[in-house]
C-alpha positions as CSV (number, residue, x, y, z in Angstrom):
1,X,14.6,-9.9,14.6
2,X,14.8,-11.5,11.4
3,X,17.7,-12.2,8.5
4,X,17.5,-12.0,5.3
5,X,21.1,-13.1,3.4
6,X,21.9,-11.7,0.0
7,X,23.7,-12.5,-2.9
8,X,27.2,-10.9,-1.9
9,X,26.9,-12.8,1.6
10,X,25.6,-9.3,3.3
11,X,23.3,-10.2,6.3
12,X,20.1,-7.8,6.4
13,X,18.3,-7.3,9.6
14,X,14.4,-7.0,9.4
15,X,11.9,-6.8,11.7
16,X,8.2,-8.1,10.2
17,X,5.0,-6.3,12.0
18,X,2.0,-8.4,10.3
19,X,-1.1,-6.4,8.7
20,X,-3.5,-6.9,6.3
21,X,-3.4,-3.1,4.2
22,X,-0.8,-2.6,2.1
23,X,2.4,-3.4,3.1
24,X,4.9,-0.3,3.8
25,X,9.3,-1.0,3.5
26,X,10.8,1.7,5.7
27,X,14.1,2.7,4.6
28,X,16.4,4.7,7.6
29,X,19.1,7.2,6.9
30,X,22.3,7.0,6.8
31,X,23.7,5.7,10.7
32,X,20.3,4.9,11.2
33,X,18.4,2.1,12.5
34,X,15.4,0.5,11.9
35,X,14.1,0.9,15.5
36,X,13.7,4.5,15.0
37,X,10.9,4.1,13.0
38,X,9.1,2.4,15.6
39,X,6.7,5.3,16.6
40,X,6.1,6.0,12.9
41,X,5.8,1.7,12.4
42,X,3.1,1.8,15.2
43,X,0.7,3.7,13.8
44,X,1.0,2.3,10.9
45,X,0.5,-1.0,12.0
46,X,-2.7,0.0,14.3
47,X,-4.2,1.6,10.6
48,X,-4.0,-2.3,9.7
49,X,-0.6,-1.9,7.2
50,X,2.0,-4.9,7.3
51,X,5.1,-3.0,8.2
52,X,8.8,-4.0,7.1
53,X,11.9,-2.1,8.9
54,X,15.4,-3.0,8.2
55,X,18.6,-2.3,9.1
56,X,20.6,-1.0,5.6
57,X,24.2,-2.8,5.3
58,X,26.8,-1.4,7.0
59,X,24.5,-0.5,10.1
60,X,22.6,-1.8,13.6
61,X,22.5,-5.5,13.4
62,X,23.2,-6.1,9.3
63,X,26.5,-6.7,8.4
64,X,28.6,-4.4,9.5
65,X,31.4,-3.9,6.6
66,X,29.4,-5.3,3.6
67,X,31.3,-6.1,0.4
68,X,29.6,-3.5,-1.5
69,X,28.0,-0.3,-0.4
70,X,27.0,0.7,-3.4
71,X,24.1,2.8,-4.3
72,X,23.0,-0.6,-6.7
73,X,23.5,-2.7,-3.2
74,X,21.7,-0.9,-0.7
75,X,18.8,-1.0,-4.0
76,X,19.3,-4.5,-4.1
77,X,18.6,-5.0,-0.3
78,X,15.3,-3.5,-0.5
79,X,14.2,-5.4,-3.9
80,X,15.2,-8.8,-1.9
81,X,13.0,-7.8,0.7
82,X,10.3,-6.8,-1.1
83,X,10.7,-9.9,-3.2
84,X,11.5,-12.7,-0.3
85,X,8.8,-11.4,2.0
86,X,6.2,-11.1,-0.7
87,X,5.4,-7.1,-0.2
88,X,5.5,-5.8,-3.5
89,X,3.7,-4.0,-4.7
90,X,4.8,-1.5,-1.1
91,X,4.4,1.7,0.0
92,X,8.2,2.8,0.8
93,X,9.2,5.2,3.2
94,X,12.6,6.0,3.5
95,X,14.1,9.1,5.0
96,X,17.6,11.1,3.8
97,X,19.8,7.9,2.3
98,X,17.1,5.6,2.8
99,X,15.0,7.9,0.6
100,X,17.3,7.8,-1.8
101,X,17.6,4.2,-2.0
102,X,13.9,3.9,-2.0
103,X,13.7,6.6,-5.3
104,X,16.2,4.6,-7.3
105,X,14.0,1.4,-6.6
106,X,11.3,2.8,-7.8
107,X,12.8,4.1,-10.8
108,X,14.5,0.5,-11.7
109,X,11.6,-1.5,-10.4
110,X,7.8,0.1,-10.8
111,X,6.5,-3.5,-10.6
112,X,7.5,-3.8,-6.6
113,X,6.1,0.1,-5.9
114,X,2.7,1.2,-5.2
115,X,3.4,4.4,-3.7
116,X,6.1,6.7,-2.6
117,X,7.5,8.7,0.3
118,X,10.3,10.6,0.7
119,X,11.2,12.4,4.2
120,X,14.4,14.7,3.1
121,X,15.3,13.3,0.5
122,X,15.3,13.7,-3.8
123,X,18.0,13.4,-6.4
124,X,20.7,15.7,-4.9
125,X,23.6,17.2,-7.1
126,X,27.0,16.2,-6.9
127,X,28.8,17.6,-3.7
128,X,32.6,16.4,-3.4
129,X,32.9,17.4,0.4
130,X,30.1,15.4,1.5
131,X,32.3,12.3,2.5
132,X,35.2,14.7,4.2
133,X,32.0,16.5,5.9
134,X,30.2,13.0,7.2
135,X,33.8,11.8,8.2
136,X,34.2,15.1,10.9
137,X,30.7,14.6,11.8
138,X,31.4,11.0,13.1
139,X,35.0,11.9,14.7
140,X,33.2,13.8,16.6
141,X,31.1,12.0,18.3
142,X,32.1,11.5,21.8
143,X,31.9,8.1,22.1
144,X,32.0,5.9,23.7
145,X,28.8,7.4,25.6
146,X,28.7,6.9,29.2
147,X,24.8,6.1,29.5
148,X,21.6,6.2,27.3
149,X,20.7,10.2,28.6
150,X,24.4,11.1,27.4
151,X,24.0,9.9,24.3
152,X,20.5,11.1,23.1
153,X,21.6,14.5,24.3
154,X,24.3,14.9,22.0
155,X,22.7,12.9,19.0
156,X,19.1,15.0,19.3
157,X,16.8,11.7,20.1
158,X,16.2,8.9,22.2
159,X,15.6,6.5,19.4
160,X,19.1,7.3,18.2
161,X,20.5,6.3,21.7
162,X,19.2,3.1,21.3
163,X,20.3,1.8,18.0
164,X,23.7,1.8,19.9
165,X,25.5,-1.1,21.3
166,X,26.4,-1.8,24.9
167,X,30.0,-2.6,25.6
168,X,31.9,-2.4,29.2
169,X,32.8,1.1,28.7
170,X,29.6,2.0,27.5
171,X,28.0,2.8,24.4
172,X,28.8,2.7,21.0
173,X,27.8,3.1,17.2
174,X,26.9,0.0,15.5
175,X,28.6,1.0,12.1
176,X,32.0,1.5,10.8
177,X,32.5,5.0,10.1
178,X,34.9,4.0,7.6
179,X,31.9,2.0,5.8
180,X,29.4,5.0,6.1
181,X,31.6,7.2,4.3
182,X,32.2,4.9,1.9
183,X,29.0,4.8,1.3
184,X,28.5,8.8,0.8
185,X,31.1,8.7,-2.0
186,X,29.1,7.6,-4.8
187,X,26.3,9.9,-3.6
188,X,28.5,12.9,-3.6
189,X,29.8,12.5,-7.3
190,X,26.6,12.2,-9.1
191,X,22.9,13.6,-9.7
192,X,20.0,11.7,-10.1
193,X,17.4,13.5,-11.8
194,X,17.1,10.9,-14.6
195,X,16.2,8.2,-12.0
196,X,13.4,11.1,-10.6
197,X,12.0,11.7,-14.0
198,X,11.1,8.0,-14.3
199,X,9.1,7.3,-11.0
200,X,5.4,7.2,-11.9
201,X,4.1,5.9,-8.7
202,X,2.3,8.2,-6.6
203,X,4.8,10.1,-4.5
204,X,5.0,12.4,-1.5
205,X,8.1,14.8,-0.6
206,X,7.8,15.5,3.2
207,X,10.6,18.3,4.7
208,X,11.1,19.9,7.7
209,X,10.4,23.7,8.2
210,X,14.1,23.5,9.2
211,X,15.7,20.6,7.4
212,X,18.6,20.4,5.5
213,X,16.8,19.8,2.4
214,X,17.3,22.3,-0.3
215,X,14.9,24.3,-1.1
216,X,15.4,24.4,-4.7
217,X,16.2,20.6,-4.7
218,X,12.6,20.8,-3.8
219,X,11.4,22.8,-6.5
220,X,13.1,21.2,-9.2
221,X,11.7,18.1,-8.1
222,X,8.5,19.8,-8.5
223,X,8.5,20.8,-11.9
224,X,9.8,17.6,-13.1
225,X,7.5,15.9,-11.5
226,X,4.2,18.5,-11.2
227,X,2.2,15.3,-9.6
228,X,3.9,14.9,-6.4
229,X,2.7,16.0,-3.2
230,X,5.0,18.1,-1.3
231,X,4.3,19.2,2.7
232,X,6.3,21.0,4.7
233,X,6.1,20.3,8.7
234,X,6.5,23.0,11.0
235,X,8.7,21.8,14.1
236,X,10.6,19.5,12.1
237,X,14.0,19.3,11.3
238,X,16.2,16.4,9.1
239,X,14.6,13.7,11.5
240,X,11.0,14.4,10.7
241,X,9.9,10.8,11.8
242,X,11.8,11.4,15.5
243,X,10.4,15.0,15.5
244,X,6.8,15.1,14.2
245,X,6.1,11.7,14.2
246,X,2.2,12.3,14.3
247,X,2.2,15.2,11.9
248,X,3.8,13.0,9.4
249,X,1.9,10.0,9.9
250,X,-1.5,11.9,9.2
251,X,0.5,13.3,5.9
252,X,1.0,9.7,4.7
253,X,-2.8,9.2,5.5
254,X,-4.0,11.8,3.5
255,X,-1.5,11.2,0.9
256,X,-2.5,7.6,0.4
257,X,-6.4,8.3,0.7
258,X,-6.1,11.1,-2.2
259,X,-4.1,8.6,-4.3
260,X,-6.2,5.4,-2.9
261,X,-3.6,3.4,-2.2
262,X,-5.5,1.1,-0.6
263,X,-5.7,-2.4,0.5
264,X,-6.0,-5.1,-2.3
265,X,-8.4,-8.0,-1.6
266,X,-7.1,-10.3,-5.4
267,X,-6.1,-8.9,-9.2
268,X,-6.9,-10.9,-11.9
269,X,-5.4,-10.4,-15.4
270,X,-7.3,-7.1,-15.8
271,X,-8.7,-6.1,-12.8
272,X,-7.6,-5.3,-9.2
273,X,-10.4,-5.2,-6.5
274,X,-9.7,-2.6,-3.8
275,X,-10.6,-1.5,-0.4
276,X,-13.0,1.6,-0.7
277,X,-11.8,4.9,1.0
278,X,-13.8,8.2,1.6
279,X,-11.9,9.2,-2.3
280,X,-14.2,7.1,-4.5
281,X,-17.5,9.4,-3.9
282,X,-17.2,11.1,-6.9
283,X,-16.7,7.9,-8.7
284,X,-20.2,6.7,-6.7
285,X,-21.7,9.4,-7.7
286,X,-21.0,9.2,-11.4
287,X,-21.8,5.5,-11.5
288,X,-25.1,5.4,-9.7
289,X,-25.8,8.8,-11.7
290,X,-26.0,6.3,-15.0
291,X,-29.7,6.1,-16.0
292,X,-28.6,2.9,-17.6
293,X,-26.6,1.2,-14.2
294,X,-29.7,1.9,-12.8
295,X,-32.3,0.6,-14.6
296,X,-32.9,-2.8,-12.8
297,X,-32.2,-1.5,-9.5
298,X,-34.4,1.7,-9.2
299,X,-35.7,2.4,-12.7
300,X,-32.9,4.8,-13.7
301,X,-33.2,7.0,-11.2
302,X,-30.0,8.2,-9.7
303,X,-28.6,8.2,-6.2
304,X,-28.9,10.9,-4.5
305,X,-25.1,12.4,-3.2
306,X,-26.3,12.8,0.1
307,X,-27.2,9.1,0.0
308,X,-24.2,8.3,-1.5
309,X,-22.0,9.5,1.3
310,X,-24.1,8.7,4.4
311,X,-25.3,5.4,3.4
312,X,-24.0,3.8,0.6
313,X,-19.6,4.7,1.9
314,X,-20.4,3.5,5.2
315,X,-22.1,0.4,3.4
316,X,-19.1,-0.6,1.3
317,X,-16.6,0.5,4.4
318,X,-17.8,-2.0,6.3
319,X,-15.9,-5.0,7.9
320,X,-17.9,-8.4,8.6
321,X,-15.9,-10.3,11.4
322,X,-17.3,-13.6,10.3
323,X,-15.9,-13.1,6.4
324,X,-12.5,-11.6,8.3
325,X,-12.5,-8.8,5.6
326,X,-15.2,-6.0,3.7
327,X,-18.0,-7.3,1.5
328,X,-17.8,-4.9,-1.3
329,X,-14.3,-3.8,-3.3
330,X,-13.4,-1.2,-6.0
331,X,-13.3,-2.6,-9.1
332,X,-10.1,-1.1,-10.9
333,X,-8.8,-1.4,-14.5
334,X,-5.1,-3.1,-13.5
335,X,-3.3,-1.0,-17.2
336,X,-4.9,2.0,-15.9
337,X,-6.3,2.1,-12.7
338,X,-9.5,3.5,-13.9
339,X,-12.3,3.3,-12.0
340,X,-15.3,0.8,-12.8
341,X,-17.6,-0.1,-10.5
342,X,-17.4,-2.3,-7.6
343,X,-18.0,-6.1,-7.2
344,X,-19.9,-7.5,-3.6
345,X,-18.9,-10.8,-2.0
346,X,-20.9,-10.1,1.0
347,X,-21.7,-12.8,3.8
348,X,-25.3,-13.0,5.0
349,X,-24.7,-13.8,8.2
350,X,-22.0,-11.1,10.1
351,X,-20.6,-13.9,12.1
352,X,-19.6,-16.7,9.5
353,X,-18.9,-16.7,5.5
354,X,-21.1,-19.8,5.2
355,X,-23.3,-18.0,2.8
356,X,-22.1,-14.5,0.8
357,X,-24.3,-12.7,-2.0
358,X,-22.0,-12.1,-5.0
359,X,-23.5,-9.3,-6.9
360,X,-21.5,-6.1,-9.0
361,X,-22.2,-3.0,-10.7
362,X,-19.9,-1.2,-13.8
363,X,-19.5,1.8,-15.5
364,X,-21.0,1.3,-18.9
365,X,-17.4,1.9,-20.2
366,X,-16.9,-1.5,-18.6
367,X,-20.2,-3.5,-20.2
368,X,-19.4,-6.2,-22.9
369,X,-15.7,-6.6,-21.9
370,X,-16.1,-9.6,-19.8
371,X,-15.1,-8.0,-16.6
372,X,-18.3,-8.9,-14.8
373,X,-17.2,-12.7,-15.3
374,X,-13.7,-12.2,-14.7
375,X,-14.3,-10.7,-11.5
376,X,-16.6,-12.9,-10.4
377,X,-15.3,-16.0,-10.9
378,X,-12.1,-14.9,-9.1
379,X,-14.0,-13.7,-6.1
380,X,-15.7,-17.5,-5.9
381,X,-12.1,-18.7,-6.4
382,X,-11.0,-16.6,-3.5
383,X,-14.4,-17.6,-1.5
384,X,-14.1,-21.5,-2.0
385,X,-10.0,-21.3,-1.5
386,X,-9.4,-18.8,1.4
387,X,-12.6,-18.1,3.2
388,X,-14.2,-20.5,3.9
389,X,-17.3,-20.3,2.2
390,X,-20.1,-22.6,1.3
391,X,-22.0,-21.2,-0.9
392,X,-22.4,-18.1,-3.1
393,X,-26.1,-17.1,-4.1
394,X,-26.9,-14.4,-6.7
395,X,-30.0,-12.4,-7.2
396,X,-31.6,-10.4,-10.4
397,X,-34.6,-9.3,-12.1
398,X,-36.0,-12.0,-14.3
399,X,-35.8,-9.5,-17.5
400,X,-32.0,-8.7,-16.2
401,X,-31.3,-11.4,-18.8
402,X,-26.8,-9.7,-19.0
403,X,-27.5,-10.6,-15.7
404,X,-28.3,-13.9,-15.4
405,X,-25.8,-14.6,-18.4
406,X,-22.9,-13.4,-16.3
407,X,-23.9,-15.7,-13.3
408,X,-24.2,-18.6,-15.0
409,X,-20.8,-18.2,-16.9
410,X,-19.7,-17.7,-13.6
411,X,-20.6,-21.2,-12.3
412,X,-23.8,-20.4,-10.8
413,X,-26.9,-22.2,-11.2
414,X,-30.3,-21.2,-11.6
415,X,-32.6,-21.9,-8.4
416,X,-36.0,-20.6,-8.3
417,X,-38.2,-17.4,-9.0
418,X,-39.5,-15.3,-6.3
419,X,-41.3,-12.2,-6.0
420,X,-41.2,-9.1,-3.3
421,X,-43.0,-5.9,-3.1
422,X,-41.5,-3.3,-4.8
423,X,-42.5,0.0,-3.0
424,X,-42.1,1.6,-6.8
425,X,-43.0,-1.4,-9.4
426,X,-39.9,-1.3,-12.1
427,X,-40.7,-2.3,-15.7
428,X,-40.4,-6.2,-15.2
429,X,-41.0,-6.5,-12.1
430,X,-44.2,-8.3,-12.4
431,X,-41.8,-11.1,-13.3
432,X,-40.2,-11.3,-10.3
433,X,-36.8,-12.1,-9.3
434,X,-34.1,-14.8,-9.9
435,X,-31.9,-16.6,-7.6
436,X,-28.5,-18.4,-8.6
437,X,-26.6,-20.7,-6.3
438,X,-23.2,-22.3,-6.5
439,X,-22.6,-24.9,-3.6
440,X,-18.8,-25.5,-2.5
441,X,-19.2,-28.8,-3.5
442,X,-20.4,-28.2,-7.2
443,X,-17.7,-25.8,-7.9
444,X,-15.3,-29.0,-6.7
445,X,-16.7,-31.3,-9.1
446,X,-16.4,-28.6,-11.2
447,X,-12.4,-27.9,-10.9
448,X,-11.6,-31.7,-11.4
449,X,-14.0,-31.7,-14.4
450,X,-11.9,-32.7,-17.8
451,X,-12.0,-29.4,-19.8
């Protein structure tokens, strides 16, 4: 268990699973703990996701009667996080309160967010009984419990029992319940539909078929927002993550496959190179479809579908284990997130990154704009800087001549012609091919060059 300490002096515990996919906050509700995500946190973690879970103020091992609870503070908590642990842009998942604290953050803060999930949770309406109502809910719990089995009987799950804390007379709440109504009060005096209308990351609404979310809380949420995703899981009640944990785990798959939130490999100024998923076929389709793209690499004819999803996604899915990452990545407008191509930084070898083929293909949108360059250079950055490469070759047709331009702005250096059977001759062929080099040690020199 980690600490994080905040401005007001407030002390949040975190615990910090490491993963290399997109990094996921997980925000519980209110008398929560973090450790009730854990089944949700493990699967999420096995899919490869760096996974954050925290304890809000006011509960489990953060401070226990904060300064402020505060609908701004527990916002404030998160964007720390997210900040001091260098997760942003997240995936957040927060469920009930947490959800609510993860909505405002990503109205206020669309910078830290790349996706959304709410578990029964939206912008509410005002209700001026909800703090009387959460007060006689924790009066009566009969506390303290005499064993672990008493207590997740009466509070519905085990993973409740054990965000309590073991005393000599046995087990009780880690909260104040004077804090946690506290911090219901400015909840239960306003709406938030203006913060709703101004979330424009991607964003899933999960309730359960017998939650206590409203209905038409639901719907309203819908027709502001006619983008989100909304699922509703049978078996399921307020605690969807303690009672369908699976079910809503493959929901936040699907969800984030459809949107392609996906892992991110570097962004430049203008583009952000991306993990493929099963999503971008269409996008495959259309590029390799371009008479144009494909000139210099089949004569313009296009790639079949067929081929597309059998050989070329498996192709671009693939991990090396010497590289310790893929060898191809979605190319991605970063002001749009329009689709562009894809760049390769692909080692030759499976079992080391001495050597990796740097190579790309773009949308003709994308020709003339310099992203070729951009991209490439920051891939050889990233090569040199993190990976422990050597050197970075680069092929083309002689007559490629956009080609050849791009890899020498790039850094690369022209190292001989040779030629291969073509099993269907292209126009130019007879001149053979091109291949381009750039040694770790040249691209050194030329760093410390003077400009």
């Amino acid at each position: 268990m980690s600490h994080l300490v905040t401005p007001d002096g407030t002390r949040i515990a975190y615990r910090d699973r490491p993963g290399t996919a997109p990094p996921v906050l997980l925000l519980h509700g209110l008398a929560g703990h973090l450790g009730e995500w854990d089944d949700l946190a493990g699967r999420l973690v096995s899919a490869g996701h760096r996974v954050v879970s925290y304890d809000a103020r006011g509960h489990g091992a953060s401070t226990r009667r904060p300064a402020s609870v505060s609908r701004a503070a527990h916002v404030a908590d998160a964007v720390a996080l997210l900040r001091e642990l260098a997760l942003a842009p997240a995936i957040l998942i927060g469920q009930s309160l947490g959800g609510h604290t993860a909505m405002l953050l990503a109205a206020d803060h669309p910078e830290l967010v790349r996706a959304l999930v709410l578990v029964e949770a939206g912008p509410a309406r005002p209700a001026p009984e909800l703090p009387s109502t959460i007060a006689h809910w924790l009066d009566g719990w009969p506390t303290p419990f005499p064993s672990p089995h008493h207590a997740a009987a009466f509070l519905g799950h085990e993973a409740w029992a054990r965000g309590l804390e073991e005393r000599p007379d046995g087990l009780h709440p880690r909260f104040d319940p004077a804090t946690l109504v506290a911090t219901m009060r400015e909840l239960a005096a306003d709406a938030y539909w203006p913060q709703w209308s101004r979330v424009r990351c991607p964003t899933l609404l999960v309730r359960g078929a017998t939650g206590t979310m409203d209905p038409a809380e639901a719907a309203g949420m819908l027709t502001a927002r006619p983008d989100t995703h909304t699922v509703v899981l049978p078996g399921a009640a307020h605690d969807v993550h303690l009672d369908q944990p699976e079910s809503l785990h493959t929901e936040i798959v699907e969800f984030l496959e459809e949107e392609r939130v996906t892992y991110v490999f570097l962004e430049t100024e203008r583009l952000r190179l991306r993990a493929f998923t099963e999503a971008d076929v269409e996008d495959l389709v259309a590029l390799d479809g371009d008479p144009e793209v494909m000139r210099f690499l089949t004569g313009g004819a296009p790639t079949p579908p067929d081929t597309i999803r059998t050989r070329t996604l498996p192709r671009l899915l693939h991990d090396h284990p010497g590289l310790g990452t893929r060898g191809y990545w979605a190319a991605e407008e970063r002001s749009t997130g329009t689709f562009l191509g894809w760049f390769e930084f692909r080692p030759l070898d499976d079992t080391t990154p001495t050597v990796v083929e740097l190579g790309y293909r773009l949308n003709r949108s994308a020709w003339g704009r310099g992203y070729a360059t951009e991209g490439s250079r920051a891939l050889i950055d990233k090569g040199f800087t993190d990976l422990g490469v050597e050197r970075v070759t680069a092929n083309t047709m002689t007559v490629n001549h956009r080609s050849r331009r791009v890899m020498e702005k790039s850094g690369l250096t022209f190292l001989r012609t040779f030629h291969t059977d073509w099993p269907e001759p292209l126009e130019g062929s007879e001149q053979g091919e091109v291949e381009y080099e750039l040694t770790r040690a040249d691209w050194e020199k030329a760093r410390h060059r003077p400009a």
